[in-house]
DSSP file (Angstrom, degrees, kcal/mol; ACC not computed):
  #  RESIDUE AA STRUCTURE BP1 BP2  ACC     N-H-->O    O-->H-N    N-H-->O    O-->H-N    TCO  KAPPA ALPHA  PHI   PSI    X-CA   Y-CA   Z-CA
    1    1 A X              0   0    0      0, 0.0     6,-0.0     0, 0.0     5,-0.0   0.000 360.0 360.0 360.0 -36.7  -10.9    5.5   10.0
    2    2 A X        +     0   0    0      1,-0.2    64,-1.9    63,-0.1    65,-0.4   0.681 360.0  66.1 -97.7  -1.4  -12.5    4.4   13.5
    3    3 A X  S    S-     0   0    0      1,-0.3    64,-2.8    62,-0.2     2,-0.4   0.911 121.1  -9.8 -88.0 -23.7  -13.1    7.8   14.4
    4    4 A X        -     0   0    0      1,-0.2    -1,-0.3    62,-0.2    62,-0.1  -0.982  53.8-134.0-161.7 138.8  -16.2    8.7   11.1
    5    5 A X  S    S+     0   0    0     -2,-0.4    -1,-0.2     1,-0.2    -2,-0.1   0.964  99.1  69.4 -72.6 -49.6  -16.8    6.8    8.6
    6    6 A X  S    S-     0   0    0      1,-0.1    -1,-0.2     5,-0.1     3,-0.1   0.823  87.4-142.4 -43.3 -53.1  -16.7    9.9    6.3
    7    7 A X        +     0   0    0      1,-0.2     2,-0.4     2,-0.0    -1,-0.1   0.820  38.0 166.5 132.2  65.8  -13.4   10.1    6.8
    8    8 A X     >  -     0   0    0      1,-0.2     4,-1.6     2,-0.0     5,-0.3  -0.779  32.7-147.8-120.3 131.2  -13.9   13.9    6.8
    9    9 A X  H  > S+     0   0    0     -2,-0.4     4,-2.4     2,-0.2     3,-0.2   0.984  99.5  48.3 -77.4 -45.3  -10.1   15.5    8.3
   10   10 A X  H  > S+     0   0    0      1,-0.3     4,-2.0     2,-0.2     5,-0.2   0.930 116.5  46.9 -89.0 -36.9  -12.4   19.0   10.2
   11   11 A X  H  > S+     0   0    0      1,-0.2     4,-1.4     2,-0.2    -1,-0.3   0.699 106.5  50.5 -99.5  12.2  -15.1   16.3   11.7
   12   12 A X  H  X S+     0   0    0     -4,-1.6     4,-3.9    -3,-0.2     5,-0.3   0.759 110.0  54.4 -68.5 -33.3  -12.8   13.9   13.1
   13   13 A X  H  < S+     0   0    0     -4,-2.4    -2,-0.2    -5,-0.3    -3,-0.1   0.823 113.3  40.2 -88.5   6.5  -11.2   16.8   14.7
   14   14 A X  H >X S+     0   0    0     -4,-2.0     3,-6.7     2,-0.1     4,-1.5   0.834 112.1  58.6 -84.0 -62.7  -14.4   17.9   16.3
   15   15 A X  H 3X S+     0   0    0     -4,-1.4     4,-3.6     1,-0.4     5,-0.2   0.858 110.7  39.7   2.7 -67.2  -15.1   14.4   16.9
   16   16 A X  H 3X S+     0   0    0     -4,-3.9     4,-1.7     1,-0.2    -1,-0.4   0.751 103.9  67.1 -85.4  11.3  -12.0   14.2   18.9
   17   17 A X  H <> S+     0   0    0     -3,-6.7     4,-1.5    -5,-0.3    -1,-0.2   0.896 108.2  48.0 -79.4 -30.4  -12.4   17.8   20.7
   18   18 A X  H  X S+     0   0    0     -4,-1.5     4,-1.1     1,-0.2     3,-0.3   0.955 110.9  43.4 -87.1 -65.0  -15.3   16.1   22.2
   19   19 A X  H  < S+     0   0    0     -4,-3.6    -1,-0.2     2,-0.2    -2,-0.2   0.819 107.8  60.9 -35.2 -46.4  -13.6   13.0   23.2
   20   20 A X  H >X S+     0   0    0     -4,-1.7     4,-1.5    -5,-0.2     3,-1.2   0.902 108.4  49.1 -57.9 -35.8  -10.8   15.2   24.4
   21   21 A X  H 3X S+     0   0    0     -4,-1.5     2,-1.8     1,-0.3     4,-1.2   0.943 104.2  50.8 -65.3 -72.4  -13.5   16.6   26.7
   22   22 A X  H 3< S+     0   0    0     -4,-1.1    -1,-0.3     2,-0.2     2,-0.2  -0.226 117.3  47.3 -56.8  37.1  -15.1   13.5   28.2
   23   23 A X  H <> S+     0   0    0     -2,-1.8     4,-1.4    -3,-1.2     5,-0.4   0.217 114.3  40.6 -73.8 -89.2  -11.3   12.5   29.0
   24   24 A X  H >X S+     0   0    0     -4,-1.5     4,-2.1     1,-0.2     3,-1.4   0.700 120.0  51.2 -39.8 -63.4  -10.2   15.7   30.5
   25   25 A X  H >< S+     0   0    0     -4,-1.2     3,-1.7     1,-0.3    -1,-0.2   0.823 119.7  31.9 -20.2 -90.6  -13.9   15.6   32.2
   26   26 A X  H 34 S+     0   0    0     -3,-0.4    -1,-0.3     1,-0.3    -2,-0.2   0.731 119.2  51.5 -50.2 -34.4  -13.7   11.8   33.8
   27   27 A X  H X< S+     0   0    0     -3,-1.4     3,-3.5    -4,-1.4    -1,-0.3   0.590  86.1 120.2-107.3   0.4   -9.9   11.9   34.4
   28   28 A X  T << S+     0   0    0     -4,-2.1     3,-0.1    -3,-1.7    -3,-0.0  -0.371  84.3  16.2 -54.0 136.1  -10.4   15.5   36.4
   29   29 A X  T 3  S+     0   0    0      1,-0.3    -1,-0.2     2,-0.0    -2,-0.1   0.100 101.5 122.8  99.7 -31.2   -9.2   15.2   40.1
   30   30 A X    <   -     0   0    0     -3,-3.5    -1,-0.3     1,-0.1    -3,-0.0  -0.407  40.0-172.1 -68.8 137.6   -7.1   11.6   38.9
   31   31 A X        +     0   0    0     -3,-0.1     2,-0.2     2,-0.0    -1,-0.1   0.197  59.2  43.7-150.2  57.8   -3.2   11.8   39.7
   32   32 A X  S  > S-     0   0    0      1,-0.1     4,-0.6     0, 0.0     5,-0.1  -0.830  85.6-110.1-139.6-165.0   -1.8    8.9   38.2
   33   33 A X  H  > S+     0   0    0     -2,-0.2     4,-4.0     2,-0.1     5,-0.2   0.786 117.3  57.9 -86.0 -53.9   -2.1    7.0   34.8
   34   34 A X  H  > S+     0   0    0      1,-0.2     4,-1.5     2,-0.2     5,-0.1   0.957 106.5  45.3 -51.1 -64.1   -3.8    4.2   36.8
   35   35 A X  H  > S+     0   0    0      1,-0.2     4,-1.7     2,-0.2    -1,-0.2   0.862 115.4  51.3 -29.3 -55.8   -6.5    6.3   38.1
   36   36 A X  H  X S+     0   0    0     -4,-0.6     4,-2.4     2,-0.2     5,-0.2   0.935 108.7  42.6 -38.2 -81.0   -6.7    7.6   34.8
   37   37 A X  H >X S+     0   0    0     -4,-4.0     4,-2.9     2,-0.2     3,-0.7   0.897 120.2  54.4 -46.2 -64.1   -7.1    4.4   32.7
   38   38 A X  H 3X S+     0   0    0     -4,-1.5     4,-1.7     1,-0.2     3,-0.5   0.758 107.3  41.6  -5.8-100.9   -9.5    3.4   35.7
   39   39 A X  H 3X S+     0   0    0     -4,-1.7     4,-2.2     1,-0.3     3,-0.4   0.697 116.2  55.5 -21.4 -62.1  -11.9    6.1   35.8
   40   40 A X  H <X S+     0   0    0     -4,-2.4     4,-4.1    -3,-0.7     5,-0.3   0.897 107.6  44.6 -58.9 -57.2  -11.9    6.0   31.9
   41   41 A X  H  X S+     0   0    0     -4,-2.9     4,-1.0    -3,-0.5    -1,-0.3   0.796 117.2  48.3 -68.1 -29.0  -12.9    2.2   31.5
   42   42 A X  H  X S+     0   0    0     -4,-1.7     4,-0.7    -3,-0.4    -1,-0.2   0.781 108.4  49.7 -67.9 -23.2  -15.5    2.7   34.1
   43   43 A X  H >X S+     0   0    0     -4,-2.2     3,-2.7    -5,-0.3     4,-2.4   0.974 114.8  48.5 -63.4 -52.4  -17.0    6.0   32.6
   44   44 A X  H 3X S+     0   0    0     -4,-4.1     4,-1.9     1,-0.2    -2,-0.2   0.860 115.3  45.6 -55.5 -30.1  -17.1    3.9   29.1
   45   45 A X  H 3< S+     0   0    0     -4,-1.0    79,-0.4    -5,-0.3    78,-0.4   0.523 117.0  43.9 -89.7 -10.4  -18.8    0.8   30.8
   46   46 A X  H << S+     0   0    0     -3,-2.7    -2,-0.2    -4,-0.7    -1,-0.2   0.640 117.1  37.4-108.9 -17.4  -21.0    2.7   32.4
   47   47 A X  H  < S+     0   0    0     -4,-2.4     2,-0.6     1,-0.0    27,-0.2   0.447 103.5  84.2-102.3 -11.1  -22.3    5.4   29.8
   48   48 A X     <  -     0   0    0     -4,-1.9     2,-0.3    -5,-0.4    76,-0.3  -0.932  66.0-142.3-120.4 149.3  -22.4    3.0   26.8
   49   49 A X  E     -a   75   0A   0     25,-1.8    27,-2.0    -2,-0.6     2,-0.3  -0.722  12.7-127.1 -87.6 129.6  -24.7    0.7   25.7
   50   50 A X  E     -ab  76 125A   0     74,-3.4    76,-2.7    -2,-0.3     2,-1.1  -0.379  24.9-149.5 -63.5 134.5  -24.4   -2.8   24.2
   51   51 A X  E >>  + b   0 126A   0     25,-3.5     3,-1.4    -2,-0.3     4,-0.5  -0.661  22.1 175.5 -88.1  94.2  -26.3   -2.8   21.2
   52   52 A X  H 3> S+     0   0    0     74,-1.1     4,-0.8    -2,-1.1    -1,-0.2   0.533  80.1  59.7 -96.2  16.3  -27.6   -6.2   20.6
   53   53 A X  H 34 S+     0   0    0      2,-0.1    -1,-0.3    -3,-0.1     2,-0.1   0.559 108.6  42.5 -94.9  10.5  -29.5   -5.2   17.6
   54   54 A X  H X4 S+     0   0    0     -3,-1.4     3,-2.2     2,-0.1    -2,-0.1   0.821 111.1  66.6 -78.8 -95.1  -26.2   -3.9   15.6
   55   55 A X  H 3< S+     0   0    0     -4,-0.5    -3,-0.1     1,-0.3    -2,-0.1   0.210  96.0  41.5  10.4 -74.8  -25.1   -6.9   17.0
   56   56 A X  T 3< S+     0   0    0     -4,-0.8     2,-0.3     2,-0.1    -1,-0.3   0.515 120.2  59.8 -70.1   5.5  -27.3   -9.4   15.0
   57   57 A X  S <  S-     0   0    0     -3,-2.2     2,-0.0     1,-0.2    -3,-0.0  -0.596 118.4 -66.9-116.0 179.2  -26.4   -7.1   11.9
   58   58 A X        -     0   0    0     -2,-0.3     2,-0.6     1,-0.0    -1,-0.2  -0.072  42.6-143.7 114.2 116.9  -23.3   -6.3   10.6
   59   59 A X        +     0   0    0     -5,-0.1    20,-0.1    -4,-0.1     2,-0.0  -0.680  46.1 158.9-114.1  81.3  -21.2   -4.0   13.5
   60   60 A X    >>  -     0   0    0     -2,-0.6     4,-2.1     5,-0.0     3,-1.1  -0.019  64.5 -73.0-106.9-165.5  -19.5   -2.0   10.6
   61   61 A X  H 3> S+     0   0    0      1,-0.3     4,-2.1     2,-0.2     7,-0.3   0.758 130.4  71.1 -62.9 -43.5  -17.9    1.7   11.0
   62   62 A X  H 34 S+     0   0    0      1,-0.2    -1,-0.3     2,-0.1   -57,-0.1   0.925 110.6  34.0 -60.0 -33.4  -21.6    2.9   11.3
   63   63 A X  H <4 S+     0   0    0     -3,-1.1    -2,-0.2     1,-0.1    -1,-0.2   0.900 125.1  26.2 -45.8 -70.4  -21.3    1.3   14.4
   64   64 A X  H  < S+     0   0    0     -4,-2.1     2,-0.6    12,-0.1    -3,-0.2   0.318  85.6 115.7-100.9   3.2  -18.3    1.3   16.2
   65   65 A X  S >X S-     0   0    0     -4,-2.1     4,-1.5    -5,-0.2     3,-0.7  -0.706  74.8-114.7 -90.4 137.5  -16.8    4.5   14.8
   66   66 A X  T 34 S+     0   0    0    -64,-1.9   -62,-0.2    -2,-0.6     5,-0.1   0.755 114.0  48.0  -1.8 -62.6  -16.2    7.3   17.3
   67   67 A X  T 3> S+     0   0    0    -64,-2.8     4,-4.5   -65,-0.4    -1,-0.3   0.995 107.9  50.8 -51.6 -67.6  -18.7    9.5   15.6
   68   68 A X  H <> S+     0   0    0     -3,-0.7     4,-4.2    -7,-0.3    -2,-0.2   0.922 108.3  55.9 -44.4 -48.7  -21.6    7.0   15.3
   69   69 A X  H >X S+     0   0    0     -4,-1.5     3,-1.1     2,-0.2     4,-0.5   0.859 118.6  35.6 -49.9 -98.5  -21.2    6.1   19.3
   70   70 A X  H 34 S+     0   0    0      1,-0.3     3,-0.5     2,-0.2    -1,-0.2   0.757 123.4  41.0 -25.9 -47.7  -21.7   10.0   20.0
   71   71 A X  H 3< S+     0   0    0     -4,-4.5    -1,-0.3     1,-0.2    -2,-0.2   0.688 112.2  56.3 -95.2   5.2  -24.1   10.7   17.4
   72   72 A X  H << S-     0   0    0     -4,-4.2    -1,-0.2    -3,-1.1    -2,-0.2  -0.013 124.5 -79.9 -97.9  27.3  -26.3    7.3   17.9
   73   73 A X  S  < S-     0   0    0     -4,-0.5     2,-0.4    -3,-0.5    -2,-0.1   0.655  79.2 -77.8  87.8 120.7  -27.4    7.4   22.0
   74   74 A X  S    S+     0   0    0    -27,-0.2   -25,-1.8    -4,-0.2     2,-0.2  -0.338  96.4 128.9  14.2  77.7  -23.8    6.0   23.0
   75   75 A X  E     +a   49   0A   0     -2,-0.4     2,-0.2   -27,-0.2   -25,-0.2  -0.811  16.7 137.0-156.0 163.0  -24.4    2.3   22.1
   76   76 A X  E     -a   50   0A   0    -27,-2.0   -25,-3.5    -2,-0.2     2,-0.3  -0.764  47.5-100.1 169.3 166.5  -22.4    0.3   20.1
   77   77 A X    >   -     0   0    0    -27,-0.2     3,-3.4    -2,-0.2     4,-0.4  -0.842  60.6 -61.3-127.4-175.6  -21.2   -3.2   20.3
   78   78 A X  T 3> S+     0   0    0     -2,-0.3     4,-1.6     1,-0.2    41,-0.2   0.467 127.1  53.5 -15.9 -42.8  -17.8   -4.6   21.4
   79   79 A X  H 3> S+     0   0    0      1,-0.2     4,-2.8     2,-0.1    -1,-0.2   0.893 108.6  48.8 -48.7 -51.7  -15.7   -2.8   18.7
   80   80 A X  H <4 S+     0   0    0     -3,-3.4     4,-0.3     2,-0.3    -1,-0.2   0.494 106.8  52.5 -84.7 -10.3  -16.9    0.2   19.5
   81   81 A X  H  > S+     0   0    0     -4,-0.4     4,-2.4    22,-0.2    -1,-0.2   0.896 116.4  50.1 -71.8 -54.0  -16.4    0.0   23.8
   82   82 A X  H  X S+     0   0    0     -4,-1.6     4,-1.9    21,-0.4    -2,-0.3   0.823 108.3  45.3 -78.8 -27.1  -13.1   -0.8   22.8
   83   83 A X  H  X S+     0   0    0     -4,-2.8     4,-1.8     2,-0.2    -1,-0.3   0.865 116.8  47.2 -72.9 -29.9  -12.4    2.2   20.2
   84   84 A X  H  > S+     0   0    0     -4,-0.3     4,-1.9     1,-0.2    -2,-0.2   0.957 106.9  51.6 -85.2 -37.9  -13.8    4.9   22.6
   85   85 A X  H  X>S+     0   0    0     -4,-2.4     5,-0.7     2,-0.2     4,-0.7   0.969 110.6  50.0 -71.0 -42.3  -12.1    3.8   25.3
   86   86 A X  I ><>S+     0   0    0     -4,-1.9     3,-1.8     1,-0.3     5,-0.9   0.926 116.3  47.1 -44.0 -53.1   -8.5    4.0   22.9
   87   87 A X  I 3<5S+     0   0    0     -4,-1.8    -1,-0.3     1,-0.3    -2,-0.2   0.862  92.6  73.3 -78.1 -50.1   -9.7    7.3   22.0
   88   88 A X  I 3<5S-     0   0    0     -4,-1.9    -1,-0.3     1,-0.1    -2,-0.2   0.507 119.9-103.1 -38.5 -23.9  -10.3    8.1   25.4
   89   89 A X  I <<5S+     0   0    0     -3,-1.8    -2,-0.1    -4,-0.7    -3,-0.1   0.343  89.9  86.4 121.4 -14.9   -6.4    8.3   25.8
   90   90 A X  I   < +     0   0    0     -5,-0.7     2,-0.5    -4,-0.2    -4,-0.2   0.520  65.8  57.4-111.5  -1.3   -5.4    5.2   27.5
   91   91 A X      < -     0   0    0     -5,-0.9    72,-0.3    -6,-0.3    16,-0.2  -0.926  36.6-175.0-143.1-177.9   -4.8    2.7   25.9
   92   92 A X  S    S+     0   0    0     14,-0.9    69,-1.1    -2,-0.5     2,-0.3   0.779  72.1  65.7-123.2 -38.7   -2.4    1.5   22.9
   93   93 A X  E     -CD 106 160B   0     13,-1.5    13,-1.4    67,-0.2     2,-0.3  -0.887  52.1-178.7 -69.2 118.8   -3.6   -2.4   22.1
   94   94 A X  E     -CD 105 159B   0     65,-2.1    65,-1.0    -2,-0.3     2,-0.5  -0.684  17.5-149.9 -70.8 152.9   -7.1   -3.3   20.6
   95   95 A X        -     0   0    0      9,-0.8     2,-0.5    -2,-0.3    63,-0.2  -0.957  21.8-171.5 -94.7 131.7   -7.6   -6.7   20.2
   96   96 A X        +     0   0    0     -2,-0.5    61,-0.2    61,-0.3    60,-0.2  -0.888  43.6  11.0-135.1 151.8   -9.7   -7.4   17.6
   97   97 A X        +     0   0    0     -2,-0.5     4,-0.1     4,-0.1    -1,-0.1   0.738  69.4 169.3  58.2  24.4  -11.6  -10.3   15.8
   98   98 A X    >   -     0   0    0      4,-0.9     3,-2.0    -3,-0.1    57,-0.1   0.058  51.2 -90.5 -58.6-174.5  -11.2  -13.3   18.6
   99   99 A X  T 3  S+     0   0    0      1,-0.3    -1,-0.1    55,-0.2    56,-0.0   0.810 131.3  46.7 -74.2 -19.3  -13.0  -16.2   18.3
  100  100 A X  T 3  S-     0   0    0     54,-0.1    -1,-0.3     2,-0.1    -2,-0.1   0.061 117.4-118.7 -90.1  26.5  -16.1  -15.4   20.3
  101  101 A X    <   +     0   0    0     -3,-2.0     2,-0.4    -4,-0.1    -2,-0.1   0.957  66.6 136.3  43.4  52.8  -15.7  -12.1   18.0
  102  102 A X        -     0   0    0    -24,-0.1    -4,-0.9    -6,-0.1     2,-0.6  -0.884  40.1-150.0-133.8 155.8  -15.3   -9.6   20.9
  103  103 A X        +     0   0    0     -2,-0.4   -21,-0.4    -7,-0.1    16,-0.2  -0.973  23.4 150.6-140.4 131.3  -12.9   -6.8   21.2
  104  104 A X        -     0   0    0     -2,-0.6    -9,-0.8    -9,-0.2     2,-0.4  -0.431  32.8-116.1-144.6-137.5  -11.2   -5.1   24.3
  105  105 A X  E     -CE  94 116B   0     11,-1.5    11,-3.8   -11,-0.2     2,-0.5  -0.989   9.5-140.6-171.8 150.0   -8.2   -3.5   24.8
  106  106 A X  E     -CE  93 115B   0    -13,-1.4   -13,-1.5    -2,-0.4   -14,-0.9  -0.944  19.5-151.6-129.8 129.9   -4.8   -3.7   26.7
  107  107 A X  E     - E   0 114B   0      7,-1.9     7,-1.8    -2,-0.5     2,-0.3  -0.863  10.4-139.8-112.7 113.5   -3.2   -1.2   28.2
  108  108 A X  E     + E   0 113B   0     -2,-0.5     2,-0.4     5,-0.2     5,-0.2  -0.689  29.4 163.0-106.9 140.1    0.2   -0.4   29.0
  109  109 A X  E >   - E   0 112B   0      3,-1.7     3,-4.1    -2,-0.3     2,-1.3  -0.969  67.7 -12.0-139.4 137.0    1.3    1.5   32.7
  110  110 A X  T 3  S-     0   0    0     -2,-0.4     3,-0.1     1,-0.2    -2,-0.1   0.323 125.0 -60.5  50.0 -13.7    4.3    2.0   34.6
  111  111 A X  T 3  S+     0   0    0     -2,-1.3     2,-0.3     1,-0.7    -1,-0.2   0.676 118.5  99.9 122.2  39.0    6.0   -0.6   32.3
  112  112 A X  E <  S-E  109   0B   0     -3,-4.1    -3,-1.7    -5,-0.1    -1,-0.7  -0.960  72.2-121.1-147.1 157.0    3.2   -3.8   33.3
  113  113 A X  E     +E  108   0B   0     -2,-0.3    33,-0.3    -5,-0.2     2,-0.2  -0.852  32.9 172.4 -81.9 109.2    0.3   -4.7   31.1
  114  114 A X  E     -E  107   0B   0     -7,-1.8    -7,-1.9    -2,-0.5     2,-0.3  -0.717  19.0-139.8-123.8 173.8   -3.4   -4.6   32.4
  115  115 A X  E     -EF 106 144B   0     29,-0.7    29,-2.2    -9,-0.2     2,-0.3  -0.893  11.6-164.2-144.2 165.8   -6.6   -5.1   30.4
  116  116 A X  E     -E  105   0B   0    -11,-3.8   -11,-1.5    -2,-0.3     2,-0.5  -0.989  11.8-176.4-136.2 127.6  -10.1   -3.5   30.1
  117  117 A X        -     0   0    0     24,-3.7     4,-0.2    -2,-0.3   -13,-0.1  -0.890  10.7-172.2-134.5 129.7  -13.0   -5.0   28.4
  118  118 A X  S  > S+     0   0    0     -2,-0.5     4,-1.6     2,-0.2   -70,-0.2   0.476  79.1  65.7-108.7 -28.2  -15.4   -1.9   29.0
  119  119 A X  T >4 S+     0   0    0    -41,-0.2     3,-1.4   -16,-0.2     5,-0.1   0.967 102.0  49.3 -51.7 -80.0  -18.4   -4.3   27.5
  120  120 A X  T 34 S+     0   0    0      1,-0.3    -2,-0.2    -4,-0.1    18,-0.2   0.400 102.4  56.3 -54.4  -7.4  -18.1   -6.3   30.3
  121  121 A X  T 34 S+     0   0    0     20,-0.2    17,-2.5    -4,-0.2    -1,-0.3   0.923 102.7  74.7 -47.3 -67.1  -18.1   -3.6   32.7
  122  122 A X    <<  -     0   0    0     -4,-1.6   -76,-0.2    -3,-1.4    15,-0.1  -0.172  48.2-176.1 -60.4 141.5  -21.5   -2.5   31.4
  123  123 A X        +     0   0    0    -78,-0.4    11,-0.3   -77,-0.1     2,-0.3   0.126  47.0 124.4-115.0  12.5  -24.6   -3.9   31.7
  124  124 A X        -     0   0    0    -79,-0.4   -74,-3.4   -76,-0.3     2,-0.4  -0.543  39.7-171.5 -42.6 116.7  -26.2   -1.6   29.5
  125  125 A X  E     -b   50   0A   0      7,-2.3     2,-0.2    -2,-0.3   -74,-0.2  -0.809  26.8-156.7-162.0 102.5  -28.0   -2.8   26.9
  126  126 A X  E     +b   51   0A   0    -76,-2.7   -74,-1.1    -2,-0.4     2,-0.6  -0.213  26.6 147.9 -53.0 125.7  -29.9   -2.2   23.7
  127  127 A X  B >  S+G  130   0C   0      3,-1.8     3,-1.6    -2,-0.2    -2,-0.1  -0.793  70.1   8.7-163.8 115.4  -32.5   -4.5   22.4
  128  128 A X  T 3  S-     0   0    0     -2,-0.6     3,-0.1     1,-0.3    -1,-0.1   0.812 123.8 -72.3  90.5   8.2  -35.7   -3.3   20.3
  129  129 A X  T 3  S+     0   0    0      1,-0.2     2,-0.3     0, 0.0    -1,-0.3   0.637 112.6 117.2  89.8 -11.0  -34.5   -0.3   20.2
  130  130 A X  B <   -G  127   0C   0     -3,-1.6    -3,-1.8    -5,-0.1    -1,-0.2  -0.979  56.9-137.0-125.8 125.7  -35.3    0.3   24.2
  131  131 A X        +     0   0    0     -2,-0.3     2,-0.3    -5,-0.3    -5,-0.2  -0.157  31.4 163.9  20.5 127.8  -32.1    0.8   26.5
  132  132 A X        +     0   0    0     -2,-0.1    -7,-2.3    -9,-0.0     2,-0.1  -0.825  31.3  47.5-177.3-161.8  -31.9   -1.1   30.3
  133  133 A X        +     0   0    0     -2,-0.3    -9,-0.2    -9,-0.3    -2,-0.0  -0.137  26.9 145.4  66.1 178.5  -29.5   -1.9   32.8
  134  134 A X        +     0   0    0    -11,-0.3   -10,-0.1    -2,-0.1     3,-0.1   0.263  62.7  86.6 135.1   0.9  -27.2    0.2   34.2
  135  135 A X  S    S+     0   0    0      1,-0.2     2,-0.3   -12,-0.2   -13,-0.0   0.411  76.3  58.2-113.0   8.6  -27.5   -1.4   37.6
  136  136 A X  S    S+     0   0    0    -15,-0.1     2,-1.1     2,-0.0    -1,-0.2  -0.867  71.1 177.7-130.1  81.7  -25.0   -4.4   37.6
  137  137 A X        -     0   0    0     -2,-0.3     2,-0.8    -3,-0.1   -15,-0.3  -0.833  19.8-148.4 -74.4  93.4  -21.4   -2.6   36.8
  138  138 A X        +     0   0    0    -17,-2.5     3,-0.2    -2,-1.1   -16,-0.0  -0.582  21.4 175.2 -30.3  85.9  -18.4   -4.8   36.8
  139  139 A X  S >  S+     0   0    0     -2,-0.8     3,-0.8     1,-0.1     4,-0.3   0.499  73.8  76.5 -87.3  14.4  -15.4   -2.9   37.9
  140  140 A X  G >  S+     0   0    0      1,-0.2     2,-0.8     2,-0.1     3,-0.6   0.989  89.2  58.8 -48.2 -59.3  -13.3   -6.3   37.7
  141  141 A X  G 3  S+     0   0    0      1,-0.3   -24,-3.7    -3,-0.2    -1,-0.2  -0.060  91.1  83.7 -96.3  13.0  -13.3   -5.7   34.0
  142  142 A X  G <  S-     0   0    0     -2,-0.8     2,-0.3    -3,-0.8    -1,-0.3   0.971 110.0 -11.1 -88.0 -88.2  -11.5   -2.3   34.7
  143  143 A X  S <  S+     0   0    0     -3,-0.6     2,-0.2    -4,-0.3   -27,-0.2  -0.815  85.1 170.0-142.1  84.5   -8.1   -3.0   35.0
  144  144 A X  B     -F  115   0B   0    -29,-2.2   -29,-0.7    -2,-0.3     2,-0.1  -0.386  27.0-101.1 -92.7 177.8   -7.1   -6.6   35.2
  145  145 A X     >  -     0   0    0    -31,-0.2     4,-0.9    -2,-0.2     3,-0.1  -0.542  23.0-115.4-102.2 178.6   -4.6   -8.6   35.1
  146  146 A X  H  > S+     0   0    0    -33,-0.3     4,-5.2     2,-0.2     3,-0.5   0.914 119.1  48.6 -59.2 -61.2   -2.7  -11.2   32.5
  147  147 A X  H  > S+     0   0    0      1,-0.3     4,-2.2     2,-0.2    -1,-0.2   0.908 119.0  37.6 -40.7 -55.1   -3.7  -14.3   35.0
  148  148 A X  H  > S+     0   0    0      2,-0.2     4,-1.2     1,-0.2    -1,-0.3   0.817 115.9  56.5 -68.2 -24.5   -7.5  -13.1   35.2
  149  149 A X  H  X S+     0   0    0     -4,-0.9     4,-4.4    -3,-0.5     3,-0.3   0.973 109.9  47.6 -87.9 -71.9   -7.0  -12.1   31.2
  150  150 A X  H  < S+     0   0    0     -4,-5.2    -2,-0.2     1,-0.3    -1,-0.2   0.810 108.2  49.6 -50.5 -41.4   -6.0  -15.8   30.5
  151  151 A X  H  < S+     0   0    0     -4,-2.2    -1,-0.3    -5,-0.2    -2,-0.2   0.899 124.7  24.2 -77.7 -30.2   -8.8  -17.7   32.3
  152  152 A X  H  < S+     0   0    0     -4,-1.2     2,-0.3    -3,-0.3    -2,-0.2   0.591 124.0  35.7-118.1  11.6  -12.0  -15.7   30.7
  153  153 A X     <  -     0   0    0     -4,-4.4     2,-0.6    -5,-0.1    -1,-0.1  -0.987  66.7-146.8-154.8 173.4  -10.7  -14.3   27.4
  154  154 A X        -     0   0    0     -2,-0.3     2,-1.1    -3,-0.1   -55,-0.2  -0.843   8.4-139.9-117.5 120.3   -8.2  -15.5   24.6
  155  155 A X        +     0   0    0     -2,-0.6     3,-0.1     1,-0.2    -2,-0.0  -0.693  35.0 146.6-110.0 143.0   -6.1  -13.9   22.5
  156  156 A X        +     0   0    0     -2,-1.1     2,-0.2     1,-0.4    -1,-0.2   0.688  69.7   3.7-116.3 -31.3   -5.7  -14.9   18.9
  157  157 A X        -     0   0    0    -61,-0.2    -1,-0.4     2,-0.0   -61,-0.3  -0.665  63.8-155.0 169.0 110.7   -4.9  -11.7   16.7
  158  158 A X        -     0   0    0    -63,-0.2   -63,-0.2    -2,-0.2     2,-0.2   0.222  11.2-156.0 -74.9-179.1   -4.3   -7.9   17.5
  159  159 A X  E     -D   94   0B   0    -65,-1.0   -65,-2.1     2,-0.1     2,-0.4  -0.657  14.1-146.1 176.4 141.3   -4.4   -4.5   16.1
  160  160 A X  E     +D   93   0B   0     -2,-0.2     2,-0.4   -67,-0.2   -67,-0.2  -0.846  22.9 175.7-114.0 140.7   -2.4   -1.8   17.3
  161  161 A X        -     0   0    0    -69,-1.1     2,-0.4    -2,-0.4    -2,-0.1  -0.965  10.3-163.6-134.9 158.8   -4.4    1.3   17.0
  162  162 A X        -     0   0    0     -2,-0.4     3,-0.1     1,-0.1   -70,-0.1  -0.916  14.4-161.8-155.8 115.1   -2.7    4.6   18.5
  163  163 A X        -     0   0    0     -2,-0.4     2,-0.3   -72,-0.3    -1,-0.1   0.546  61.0 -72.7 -31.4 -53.0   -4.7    7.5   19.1
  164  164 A X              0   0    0    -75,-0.0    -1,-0.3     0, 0.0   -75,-0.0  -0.748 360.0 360.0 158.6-165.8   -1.6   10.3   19.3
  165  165 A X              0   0    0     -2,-0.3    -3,-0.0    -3,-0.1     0, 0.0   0.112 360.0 360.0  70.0 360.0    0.7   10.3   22.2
């Protein structure tokens, strides 16, 4: 469902060959899980753009699904950081549908819990149609921890989404 809104079985599995690439791609060279998840949440935070005109519409499956991201200039709003980055291989949690409506993702390594919000990484940003940023990155927002988690974001209500693996 979050990878095409068609729900079409042969292009989600091009869909994910692609994905599979920009993993293998980004996590090349990495040789741990941490690197991994790293690397990942900085590629996503740095190659997508927030859309803040989905944003003031409706951030539906055209949005946020795997497909749309790849075939709409990689921007997307919150949903959609947090579903590529799932796809991307690392992580196992979405959070979905807090109160400020924002979605990021938690990730489990070596048997401790870190979190990613791959929006806030980015400063990339859609508006009008026209693309800026790219020049204020956040790698806090990479792989933090429960304490930093608690003071700037809340959780209210999950959704476990699982990728494979």
């Amino acid at each position: 469902l979050y990878i095409t809104e068609s729900g079409d079985d042969e292009t989600a599995a091009e869909i994910m060959m692609q994905i599979k690439a920009i993993s293998d791609s980004v996590c090349d060279g990495c040789t741990d899980d941490y690197s991994k998840a790293y690397a990942l949440a900085m590629w996503t935070g740095q190659n997508i753009a927030y859309d803040h005109d989905a944003a003031h519409n409706s951030a539906d499956l055209s949005i946020i699904s795997l497909e749309a991201i790849l075939n709409n200039g990689m921007k997307t709003t919150c949903g959609g950081f947090a579903n590529f980055y799932s796809a991307l291989g690392y992580s196992r949690a979405q959070l979905a549908e807090a109160p400020a409506n924002h979605t990021w993702n938690a990730v489990a390594l070596d048997g401790q819990w870190y979190y990613v919000d791959c929006t806030w990484i980015s400063d990339l940003s859609v508006e009008n149609g026209i693309v800026s940023g790219g020049d204020n990155i956040k790698p806090f927002y990479a792989l933090f921890g429960f304490g930093e988690m608690s003071i700037e974001h809340r959780i209210d209500r999950s959704e476990h989404i699982c990728y494979g693996g």
